[in-house]
C-alpha positions in Angstrom: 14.4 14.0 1.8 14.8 12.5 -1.6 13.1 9.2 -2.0 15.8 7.0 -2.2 16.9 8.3 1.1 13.8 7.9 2.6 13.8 4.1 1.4 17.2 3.4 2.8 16.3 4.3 5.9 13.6 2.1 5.7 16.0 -0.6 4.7 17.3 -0.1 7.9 14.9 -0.3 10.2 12.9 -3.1 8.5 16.1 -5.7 8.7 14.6 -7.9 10.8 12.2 -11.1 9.5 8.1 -10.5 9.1 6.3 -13.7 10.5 4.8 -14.9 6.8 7.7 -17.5 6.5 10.6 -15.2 7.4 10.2 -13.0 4.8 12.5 -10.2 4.8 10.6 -6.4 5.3 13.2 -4.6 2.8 15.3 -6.8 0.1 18.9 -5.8 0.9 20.3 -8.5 -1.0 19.3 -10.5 -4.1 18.7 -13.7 -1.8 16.3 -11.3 0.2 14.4 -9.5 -3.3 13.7 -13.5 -4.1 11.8 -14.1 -1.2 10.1 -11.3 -1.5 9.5 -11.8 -4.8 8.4 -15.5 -4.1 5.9 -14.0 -1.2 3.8 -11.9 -4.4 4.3 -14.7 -6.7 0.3 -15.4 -6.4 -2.0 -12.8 -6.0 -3.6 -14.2 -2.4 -0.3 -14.8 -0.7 0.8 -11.4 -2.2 -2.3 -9.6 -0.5 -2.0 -10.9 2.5 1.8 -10.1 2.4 0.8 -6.6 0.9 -1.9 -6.5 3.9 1.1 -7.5 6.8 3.3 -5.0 5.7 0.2 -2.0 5.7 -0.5 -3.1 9.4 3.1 -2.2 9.8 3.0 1.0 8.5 5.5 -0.1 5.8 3.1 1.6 3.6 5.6 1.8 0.5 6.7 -1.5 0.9 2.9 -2.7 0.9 2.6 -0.6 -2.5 5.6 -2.5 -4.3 4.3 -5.9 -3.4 0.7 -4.9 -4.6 2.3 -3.4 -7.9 4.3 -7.2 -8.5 0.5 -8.8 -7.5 -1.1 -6.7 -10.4 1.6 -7.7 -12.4 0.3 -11.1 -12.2 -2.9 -10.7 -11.7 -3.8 -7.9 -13.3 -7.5 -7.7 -12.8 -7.5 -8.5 -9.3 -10.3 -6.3 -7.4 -8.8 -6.8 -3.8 -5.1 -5.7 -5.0 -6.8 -2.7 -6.7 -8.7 -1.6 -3.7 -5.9 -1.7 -1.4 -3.3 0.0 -4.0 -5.8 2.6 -4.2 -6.1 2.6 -0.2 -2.5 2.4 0.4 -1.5 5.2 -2.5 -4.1 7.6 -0.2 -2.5 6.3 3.2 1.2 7.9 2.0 -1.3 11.0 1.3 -1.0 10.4 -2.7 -4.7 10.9 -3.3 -3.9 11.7 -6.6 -2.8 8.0 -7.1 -5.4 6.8 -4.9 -8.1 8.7 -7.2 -6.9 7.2 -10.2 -6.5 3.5 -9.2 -10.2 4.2 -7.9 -11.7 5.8 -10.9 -11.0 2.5 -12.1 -12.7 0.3 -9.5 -16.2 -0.8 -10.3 -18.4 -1.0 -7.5 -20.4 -4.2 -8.8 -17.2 -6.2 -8.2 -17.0 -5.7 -4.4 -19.4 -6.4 -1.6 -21.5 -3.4 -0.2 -19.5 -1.6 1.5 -16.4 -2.6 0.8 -15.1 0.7 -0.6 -15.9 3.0 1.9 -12.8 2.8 4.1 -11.1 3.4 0.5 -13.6 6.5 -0.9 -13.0 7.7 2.9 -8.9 7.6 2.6 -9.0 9.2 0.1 -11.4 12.1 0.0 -9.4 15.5 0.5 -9.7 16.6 4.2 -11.9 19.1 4.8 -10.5 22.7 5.3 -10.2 24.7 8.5 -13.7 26.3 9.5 -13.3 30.0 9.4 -11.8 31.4 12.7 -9.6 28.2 13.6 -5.8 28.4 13.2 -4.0 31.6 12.5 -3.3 32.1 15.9 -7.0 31.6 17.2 
């Protein structure tokens, strides 16, 4: 499934209104893409937009809205974390790895990038003997 598929779907389903303000899940029309555009518009009401639309699972949609937040506020440390989180949530470690070779750990509390090194650490392989019909 192509990408562009995959978000139409998701245009679909997410047609109803998020509780920050009525703020549309998926921009279907330009009237929509400008409130979503207004929700990002500062970098703490775009996190915690970013952060409704993760517990959600709209995991993509999260993604955009951090990527218009950096825009902004390009050396936000929250917005970095979570991209990096996020990118490893849709299985992207790749993504996730490079967003977090940036992050310096002096710039967040102790702690705080756990849940992120976690996410995105490659899962550990089988142990000898399991699948393969075993």
């Amino acid at each position: 499934m192509s990408f562009r598929s995959h978000r139409s779907g998701l245009s679909g389903l997410c047609a109803t209104f998020m509780l920050l303000g009525a703020v549309p899940a998926a921009a279907d029309t330009p009237e929509q893409l400008d409130v979503l555009s207004d929700a990002s518009a500062q970098e703490g009401s775009g996190i915690a937009f970013a952060q409704s639309q993760a517990s959600r699972g709209e995991w993509l949609e999260a993604i955009g809205t951090l990527e218009r937040v950096l825009a902004i506020a390009p050396k936000s440390h929250e917005a970095k974390r979570l991209q990096a989180l996020y990118l490893c949530a849709v299985d992207d470690r790749l993504g996730g790895a490079v967003i977090l070779s940036q992050l310096k750990p002096k710039n967040y509390a102790q702690g705080a990038l756990d849940e992120v090194f976690a996410m995105c650490r490659e899962p550990d392989p089988a142990p000898a003997g399991e699948g393969a019909g075993q």
